[in-house]
NUMI-194973 format. One record per residue (C-alpha): residue in three letters; z, y, x. Coordinates in steps of 0.5 Angstrom, whole numbers, plus 2048, in hexadecimal, padded with zeros to 3 digits. Example, Ala and Ser with C-alpha at 12.3 -4.5 7.8 and 13.67 -1.06 7.14 Angstrom:
2
ALA8107F7819SER80E7FE81B
***
This chain:
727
UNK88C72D81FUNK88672981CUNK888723819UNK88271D81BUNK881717818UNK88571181BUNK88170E820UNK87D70781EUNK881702822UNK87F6FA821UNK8856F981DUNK8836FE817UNK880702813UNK87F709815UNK87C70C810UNK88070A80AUNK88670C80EUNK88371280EUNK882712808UNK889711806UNK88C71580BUNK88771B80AUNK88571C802UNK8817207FFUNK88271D7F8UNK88771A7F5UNK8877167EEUNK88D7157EBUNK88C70E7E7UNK89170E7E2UNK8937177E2UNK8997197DEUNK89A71F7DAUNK8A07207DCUNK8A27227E3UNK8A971F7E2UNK8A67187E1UNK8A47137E7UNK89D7137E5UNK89D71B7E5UNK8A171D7EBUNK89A71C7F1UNK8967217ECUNK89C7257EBUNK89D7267F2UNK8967277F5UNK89572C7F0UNK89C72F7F2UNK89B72E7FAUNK8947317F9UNK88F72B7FBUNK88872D7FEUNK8847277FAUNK8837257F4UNK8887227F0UNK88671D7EAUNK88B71B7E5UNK8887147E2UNK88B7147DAUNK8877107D5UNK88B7147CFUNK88B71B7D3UNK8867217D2UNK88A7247D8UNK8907237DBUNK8957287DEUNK88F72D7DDUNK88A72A7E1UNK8847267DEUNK88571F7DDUNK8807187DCUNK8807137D9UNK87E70E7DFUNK87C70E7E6UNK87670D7E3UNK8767147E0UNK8777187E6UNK87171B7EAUNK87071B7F2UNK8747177F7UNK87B7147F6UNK8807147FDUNK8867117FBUNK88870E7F4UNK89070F7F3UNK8917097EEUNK89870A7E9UNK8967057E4UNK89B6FF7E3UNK89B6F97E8UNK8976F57E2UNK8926FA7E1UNK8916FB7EAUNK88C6F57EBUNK8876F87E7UNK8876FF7E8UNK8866FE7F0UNK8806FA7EDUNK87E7007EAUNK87F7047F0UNK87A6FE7F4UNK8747007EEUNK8757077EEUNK8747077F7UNK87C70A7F8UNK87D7087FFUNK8867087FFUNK88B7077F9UNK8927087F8UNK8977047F4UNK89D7077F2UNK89F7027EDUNK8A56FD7EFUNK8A66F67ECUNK8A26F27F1UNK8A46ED7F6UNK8AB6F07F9UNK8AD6EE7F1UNK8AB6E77F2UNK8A96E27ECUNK8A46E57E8UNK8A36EC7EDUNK8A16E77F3UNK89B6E47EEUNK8996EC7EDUNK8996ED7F4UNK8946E77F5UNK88F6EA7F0UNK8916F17F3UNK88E6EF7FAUNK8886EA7F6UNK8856F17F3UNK8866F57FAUNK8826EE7FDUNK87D6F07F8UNK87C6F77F7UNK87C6F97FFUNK8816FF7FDUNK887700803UNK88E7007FEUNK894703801UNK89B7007FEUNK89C6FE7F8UNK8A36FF7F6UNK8A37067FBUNK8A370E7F9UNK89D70F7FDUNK89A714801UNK89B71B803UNK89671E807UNK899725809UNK89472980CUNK890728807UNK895728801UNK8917217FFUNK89871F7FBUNK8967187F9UNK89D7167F8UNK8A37167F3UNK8A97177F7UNK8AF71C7F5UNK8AF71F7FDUNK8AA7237FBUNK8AF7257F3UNK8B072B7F6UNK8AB7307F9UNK8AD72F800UNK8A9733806UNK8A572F809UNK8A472E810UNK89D72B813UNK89C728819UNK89C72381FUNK8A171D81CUNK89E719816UNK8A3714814UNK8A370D811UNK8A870980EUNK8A970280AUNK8AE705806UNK8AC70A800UNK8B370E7FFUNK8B670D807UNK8AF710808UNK8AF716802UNK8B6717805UNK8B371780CUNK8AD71C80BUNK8B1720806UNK8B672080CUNK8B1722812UNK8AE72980EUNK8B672A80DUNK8B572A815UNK8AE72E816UNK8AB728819UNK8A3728818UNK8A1723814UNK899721814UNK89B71B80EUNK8A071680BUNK89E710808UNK8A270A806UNK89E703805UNK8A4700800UNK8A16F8801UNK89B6F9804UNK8976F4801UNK8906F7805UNK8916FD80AUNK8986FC80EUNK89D700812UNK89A6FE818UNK892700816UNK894707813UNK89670781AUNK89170681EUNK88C709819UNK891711819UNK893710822UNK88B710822UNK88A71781EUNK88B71D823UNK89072181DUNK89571B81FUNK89871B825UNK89F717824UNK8A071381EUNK8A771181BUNK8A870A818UNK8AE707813UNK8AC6FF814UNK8AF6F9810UNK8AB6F5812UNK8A56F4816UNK89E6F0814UNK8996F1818UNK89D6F181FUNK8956F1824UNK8946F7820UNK89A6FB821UNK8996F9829UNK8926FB829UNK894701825UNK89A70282AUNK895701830UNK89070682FUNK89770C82CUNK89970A834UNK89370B836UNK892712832UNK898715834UNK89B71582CUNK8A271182BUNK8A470D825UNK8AB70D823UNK8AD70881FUNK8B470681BUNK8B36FF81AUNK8B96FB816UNK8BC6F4818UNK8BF6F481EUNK8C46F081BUNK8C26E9819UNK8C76E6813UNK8C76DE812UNK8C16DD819UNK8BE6D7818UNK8C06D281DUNK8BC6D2823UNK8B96CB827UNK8B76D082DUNK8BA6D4830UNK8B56D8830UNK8B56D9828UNK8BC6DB828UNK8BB6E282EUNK8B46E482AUNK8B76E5824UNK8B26E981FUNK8B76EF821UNK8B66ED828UNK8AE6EC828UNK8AD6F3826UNK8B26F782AUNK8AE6F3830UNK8A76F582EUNK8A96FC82CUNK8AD6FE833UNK8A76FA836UNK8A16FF833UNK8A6705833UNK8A870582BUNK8AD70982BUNK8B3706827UNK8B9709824UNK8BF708820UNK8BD70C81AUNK8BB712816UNK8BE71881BUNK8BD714821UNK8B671481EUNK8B571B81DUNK8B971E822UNK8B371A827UNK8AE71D821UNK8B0724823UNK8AF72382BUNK8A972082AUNK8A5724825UNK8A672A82BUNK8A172682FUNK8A5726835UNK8A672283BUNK8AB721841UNK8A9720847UNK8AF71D849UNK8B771C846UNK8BA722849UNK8BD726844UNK8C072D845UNK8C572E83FUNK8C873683EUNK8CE736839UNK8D273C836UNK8D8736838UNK8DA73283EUNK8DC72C839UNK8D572C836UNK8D272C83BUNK8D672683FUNK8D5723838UNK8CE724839UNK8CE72283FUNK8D171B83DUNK8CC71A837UNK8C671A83CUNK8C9716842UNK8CB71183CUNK8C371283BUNK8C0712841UNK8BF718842UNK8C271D848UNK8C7723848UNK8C6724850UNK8CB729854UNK8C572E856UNK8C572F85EUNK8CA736860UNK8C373A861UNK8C173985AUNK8C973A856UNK8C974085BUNK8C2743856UNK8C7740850UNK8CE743852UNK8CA74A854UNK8C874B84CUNK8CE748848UNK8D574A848UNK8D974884FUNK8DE74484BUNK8D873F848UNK8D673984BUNK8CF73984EUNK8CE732851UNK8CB72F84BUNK8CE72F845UNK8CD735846UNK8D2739843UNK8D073F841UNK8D774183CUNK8D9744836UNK8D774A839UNK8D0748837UNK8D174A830UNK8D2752830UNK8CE752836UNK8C774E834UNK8C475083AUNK8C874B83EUNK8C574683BUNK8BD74983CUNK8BF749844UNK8C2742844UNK8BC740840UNK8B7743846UNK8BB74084CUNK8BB739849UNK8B373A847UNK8B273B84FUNK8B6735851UNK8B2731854UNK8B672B853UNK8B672C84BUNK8B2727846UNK8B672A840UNK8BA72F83EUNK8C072E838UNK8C3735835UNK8CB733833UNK8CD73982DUNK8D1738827UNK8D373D821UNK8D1745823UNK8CC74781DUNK8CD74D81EUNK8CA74D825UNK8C5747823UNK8BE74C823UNK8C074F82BUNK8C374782DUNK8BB744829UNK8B674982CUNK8B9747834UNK8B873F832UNK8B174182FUNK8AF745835UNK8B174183BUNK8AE73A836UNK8A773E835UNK8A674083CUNK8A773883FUNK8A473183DUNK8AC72E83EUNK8AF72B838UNK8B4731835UNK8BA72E831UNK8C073182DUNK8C672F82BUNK8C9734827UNK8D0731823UNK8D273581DUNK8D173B81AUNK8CC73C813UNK8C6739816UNK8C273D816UNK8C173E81DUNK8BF73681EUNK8BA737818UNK8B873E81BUNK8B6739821UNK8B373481FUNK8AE73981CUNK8AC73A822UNK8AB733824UNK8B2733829UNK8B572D827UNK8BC72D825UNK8C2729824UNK8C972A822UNK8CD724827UNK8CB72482EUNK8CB71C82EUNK8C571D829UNK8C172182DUNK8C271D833UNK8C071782FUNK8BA71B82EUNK8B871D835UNK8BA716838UNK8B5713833UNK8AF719835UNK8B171683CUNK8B071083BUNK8A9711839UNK8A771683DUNK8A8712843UNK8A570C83FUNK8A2708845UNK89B707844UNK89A70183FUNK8966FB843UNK8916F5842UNK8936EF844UNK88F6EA849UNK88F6E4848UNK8936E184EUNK88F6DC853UNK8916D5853UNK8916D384CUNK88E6CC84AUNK88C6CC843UNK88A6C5843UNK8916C2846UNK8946C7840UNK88F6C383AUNK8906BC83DUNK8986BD83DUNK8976C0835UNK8916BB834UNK8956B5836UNK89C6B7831UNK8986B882AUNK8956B282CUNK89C6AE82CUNK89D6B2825UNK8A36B682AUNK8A66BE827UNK8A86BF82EUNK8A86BE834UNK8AD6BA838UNK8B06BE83FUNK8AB6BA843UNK8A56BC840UNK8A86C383EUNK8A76C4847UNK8A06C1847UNK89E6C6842UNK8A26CC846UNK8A06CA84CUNK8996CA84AUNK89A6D284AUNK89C6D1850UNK8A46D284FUNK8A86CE853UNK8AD6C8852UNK8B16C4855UNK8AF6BD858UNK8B06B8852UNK8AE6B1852UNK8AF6AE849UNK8B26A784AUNK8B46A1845UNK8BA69D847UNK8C069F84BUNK8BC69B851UNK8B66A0851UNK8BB6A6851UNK8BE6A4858UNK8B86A285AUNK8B56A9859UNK8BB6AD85BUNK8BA6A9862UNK8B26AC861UNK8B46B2861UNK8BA6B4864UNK8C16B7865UNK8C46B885FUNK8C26B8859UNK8C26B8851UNK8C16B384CUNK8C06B5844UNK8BD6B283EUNK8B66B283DUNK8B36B3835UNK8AF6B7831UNK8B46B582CUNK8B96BA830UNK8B96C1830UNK8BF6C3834UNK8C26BE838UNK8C86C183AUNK8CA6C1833UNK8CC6B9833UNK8CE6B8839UNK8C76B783CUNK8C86BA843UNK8CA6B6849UNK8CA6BC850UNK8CC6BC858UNK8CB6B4858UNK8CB6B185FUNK8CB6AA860UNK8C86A585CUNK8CF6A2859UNK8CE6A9855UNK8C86A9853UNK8C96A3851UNK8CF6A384CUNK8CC6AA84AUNK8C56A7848UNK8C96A2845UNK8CD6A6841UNK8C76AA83FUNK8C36A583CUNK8CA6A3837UNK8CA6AA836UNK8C36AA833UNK8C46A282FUNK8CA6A582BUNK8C66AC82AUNK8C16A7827UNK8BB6A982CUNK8B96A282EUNK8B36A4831UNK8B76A9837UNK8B56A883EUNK8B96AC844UNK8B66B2848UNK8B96B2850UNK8B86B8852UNK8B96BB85AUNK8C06C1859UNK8BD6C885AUNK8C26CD85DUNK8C36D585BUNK8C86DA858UNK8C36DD852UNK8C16D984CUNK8BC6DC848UNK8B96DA842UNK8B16DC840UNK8AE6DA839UNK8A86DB834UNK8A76DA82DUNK8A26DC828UNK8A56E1824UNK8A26E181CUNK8A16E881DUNK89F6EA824UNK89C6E4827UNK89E6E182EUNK8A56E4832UNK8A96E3837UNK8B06E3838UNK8B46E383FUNK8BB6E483FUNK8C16E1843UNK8C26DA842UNK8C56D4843UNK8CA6D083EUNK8CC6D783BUNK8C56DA83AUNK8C76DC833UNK8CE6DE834UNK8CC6E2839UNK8C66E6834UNK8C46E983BUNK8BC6E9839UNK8B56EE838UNK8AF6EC834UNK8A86ED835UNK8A16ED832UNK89D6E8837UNK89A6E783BUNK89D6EC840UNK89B6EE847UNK8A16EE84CUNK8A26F584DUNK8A56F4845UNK8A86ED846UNK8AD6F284CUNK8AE6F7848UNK8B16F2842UNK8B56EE848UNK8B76F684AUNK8BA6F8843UNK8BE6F1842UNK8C66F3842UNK8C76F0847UNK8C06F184CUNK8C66F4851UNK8C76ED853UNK8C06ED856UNK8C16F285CUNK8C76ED85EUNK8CE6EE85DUNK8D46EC862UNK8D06EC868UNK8CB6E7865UNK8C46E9867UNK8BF6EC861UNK8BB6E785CUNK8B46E585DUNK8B26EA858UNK8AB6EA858UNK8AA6E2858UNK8AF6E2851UNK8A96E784FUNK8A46E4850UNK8A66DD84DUNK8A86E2846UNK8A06E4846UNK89E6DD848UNK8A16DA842UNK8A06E083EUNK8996DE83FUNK89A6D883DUNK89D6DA837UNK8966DE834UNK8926D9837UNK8956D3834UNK8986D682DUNK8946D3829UNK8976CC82BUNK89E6CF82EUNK8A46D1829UNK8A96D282FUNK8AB6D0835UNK8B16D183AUNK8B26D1841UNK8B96D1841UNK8BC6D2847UNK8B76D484CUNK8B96D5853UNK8BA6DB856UNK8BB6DB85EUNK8BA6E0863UNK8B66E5865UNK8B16E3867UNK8B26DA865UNK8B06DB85EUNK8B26D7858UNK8B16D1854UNK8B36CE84EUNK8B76C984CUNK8B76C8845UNK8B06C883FUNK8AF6C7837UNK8AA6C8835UNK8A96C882DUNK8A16C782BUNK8A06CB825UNK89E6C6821UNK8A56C5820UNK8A76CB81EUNK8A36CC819UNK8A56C4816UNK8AC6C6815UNK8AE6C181CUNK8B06C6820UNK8B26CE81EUNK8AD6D281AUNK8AE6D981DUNK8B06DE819UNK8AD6E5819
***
């Protein structure tokens, strides 16, 4: 395959990506002698790899380095410079990507250490670092990483120990990202081990220029990439890794990540619910499940997709047909993929008739299908079983479950890759045992293969997903919305100097995207508060109203199913002492008309550091946190998307009713998810957060309303007066 030039993008620069990605000439700023050294180990290996382009060994001191031709300076060198490989220490990098910026080299990059990730004095260095790239123009990848390795074109910019030994290398579909220079070189040593086609690997250490999420962007845009792997740490550019993962939904080309954090030690205490259920863990797992980033727990799981994916494959739907040589494997099998959504049918009497017609009559063809020791002195079942489960109609995968037999490998491998080479179908093994060499035999040929069948379950379950993948919409601006009445709520509390909004004014501000609240009434004495329950009605209830308290519950500050003024009265009056002894001497009292219904949701947003405006829903109530039963998403979101976040909660089953209660009004509570989801991008700059907890939920069909807001303006985050978020 030709490799192409990333595409230009508004976001970057595709030539210089081109040029990093695709050298023809290498200078090796700082080349050693020895190819045992850091600073020898790129030419050693571009000249062992056979690297089709020029390679420049910069030595100031040096005729020739490792027999090739040396120059004192970039200066020296004739003709074009694609790419500068920089291994000089970190005093020494600022000037030399200087130097680069004067001699026209587009991209550098800066192997040394002793940067921002020491502290201290290594923090100062990266400043200047990042001055000299602002200078010169020149895109520098790291510092303090192993670089690159481009495997089609041997270009081996890199001095990573995967790469010690002469290992075979194996080009192709999968390039490969990572935030960490060893679990990366463990990673791509591990991935040629595998046979898995690798088009480049290249790890960005601190990313003080080009970053994970640009590289990205820029490899998904080339024709040669068409899956990307991705070890993060961390996430800098948020927008840009969701515009990078946009267009890869778009292209068909997955991105599989392993991100660490999904714990959070010593969490910083949150003033909103909100912060506490979007945790930087939380965010990124939303947004990655939102724009199809497929997320998994490690190295293997990473891979074991790897090898699906690299075959270009796709399913048309989720069921599987699984022929082992064992009946346990195969229920085992079937365990694992049911466990992963994917469906290990019984086939129809008419089918397991053609089956049960080509396998011994004491096998099983019902699916798993059984084919039986017997296979192993009589390979040719397994041809004949394969054939069957090619012209089932109802079949979208196919697993083959064997295990030892080397001795009968070369006729069991030859039957698996011709049933694989005449169907687009995906084709997976799982053999267990032996020496080996039959699973490497198999990924040669492009046939994924695993040694457990939860793995390869894991690995289809996820081919599945992305397969079925809905299209990834455009949200509309719902209709209704009153900007004016948003900035007029907003306007009036920075006036008062306020860091949030009181309940009151938190409806106001919803409301004018069109989310229902309960009738309300804010009042000042016990007086007013009996006189607005008269105004409105039934049963009510009456709460502290301050922008100086987020959480009301929390003091006591909740007063519900009132019906008759003595009550309100001795609540209100109740309250108001609870609000002197609190110190909140300015709190008034908010009557409010009781709102009847079983299902209590909570919808928030935020301004994540790094992803911008999300929201979050979840069920909610006073147990909100407890319960943890939350999703996140980038906003704006349409309602299609606001449904299927509400559908993957734990516990959506209460949506369809349960014990004879009828269905919840679903489509309302998606549509005030992409209301206040708009709401959070439209108004980000001036929005921390903002809960809506509880919301409502009624019937089909009777809608939703809310009856509790807070709203946190960003001012007060950024002050230190409320939570500061923490991704």
């Amino acid at each position: 395959m030709t490799a192409t030039a990333p595409e230009q993008n508004p976001t970057g620069s595709g030539e210089a990506l081109r040029r990093l990605l695709y050298p023809r000439s290498i200078a090796i700023v700082g080349a050693s002698d020895n190819p045992t050294k850091l600073s020898g180990r790129p030419l050693d290996y571009m000249k062992r790899f056979g690297f089709t382009g020029r390679i420049l060994p910069i030595n100031p001191t040096r005729s020739h380095v490792q027999g090739l031709p040396a120059y004192r300076s970039l200066d020296e060198v004739e003709g074009d410079i694609d790419l500068a490989m920089i291994m000089l220490s970190a005093e020494q990098t600022a000037d030399a990507v200087r130097d680069c910026g004067s001699r026209g080299i587009p991209t550098a990059i800066v192997g040394a250490s002793g940067f921002a990730e020491l502290g201290g004095e290594g923090v100062a260095l990266q400043r200047r670092l990042k001055a000299a790239i602002e200078e010169s123009g020149v895109r520098v990848l790291g510092p303090n990483c192993l670089g690159m390795i481009a495997v089609r074109d041997r270009a081996m910019p890199t001095f990573t120990s995967a790469l010690d030994e002469d290992v075979p290398l194996t080009e192709g579909p999968v390039a490969f990202l990572s935030q960490s220079g060893a679990f990366g070189s463990f990673v791509f040593s591990e991935s040629q081990n595998l046979r898995i086609g690798i088009s480049h690997y290249l790890n960005t250490g601190n990313e003080v220029d080009l970053s994970v999420a640009e590289l990205l962007d820029g490899l998904v845009r080339t024709d040669q990439t068409q899956v990307v792997l991705a070890y993060l740490e961390g996430v800098s550019d948020g927008r840009r890794l969701l515009d990078a993962a946009r267009y890869a939904y778009a292209q068909d080309k997955p991105i599989i990540s392993v991100k660490v954090g999904r714990s959070t030690a010593g969490a910083t205490a949150a003033q909103s619910h909100t912060a506490s259920l979007a945790g930087d863990d939380a965010v990124f797992d939303g947004v990655a499940r939102q724009y199809g980033i497929l997320r998994v727990d490690g190295p293997e799981q990473m891979l074991d997709a790897a090898q699906i994916f690299a075959t270009g494959r796709r399913l048309r739907g989720r069921r599987l047909t699984t022929l082992s040589v064992s009946g346990g494997a195969g229920a085992l099998m079937a365990d694992a993929a049911a466990a992963r959504g994917v469906e290990v049918r019984a086939w129809d009497e008419t089918w397991q008739a053609k089956m049960a017609s080509v396998i011994p009559a004491y096998g099983s063809a019902r699916n798993p299908i059984d084919l039986t020791g017997t296979l192993v002195a009589e390979p040719d079942i397994l041809r004949r079983g394969l054939q069957v489960a090619l012209e089932h109609p109802e079949t979208d995968m196919i697993a083959v479950l064997l295990g030892c037999a080397d001795s009968q490998s070369a006729e069991l491998i030859d039957a698996i890759e011709v049933a694989n080479s005449s169907t687009d179908r995906p084709v997976v093994v799982v053999w267990t045992g032996g020496s080996g060499r039959p699973r490497q035999r198999l990924r040669e040929l492009g046939i994924p293969c695993y040694t457990d069948p939860g793995r390869a379950a894991a690995a289809l379950g996820l081919l599945a997903d992305f397969s079925l993948r809905p299209p990834l919409p455009t949200p509309q601006r719902p209709v209704g919305i009153d900007d004016a009445a948003a900035r007029d709520v907003l306007t009036q509390a920075r006036a008062a100097g306020r860091v949030q909004l009181d309940e009151y004014q938190s409806t106001r501000l919803i409301a004018a995207y069109g989310v229902p609240s309960a009738a309300s009434r804010p009042v000042g004495s016990a007086d007013e508060a009996v006189a607005a329950a008269n105004e409105l009605g039934g049963a009510v209830a009456v709460k502290l109203l301050s922008d100086r308290i987020g959480h009301k519950s929390d003091i006591g500050g909740v007063r519900l199913g009132l019906v008759d003024a003595d009550s309100v009265r001795e609540a209100a009056a109740d309250l108001l002492r609870i609000a002197r002894e609190a110190h909140v001497e300015d709190a008034r009292l908010l009557v409010q008309r009781m709102a009847a219904a079983d299902t209590e949701l909570f919808v928030g947003v935020k301004r994540d550091p790094v992803f911008g405006p999300v929201v979050v829903v979840g069920f909610g109530g006073v147990l909100v946190e407890a319960l943890a039963d939350s999703r996140v998403a980038a906003a704006p979101v349409d309602t299609d998307t606001a449904r299927r976040l509400l559908l993957s909660l734990r516990g959506s089953r209460l949506f369809g009713g349960l014990r004879g209660k009828p269905p919840r009004d679903l489509d309302a509570a998606a549509e005030i998810v992409a209301r206040l989801s708009c709401l959070a991008a439209d108004l980000s700059d001036d929005i921390a957060e903002l809960d809506v907890n509880p919301l409502l939920l009624g019937a089909k069909g009777h809608g939703v309303v809310a009856v509790d807001a807070l709203a946190v303006l960003s001012s007060a985050a950024s002050s230190g007066a409320t939570v500061v978020e923490r991704l």
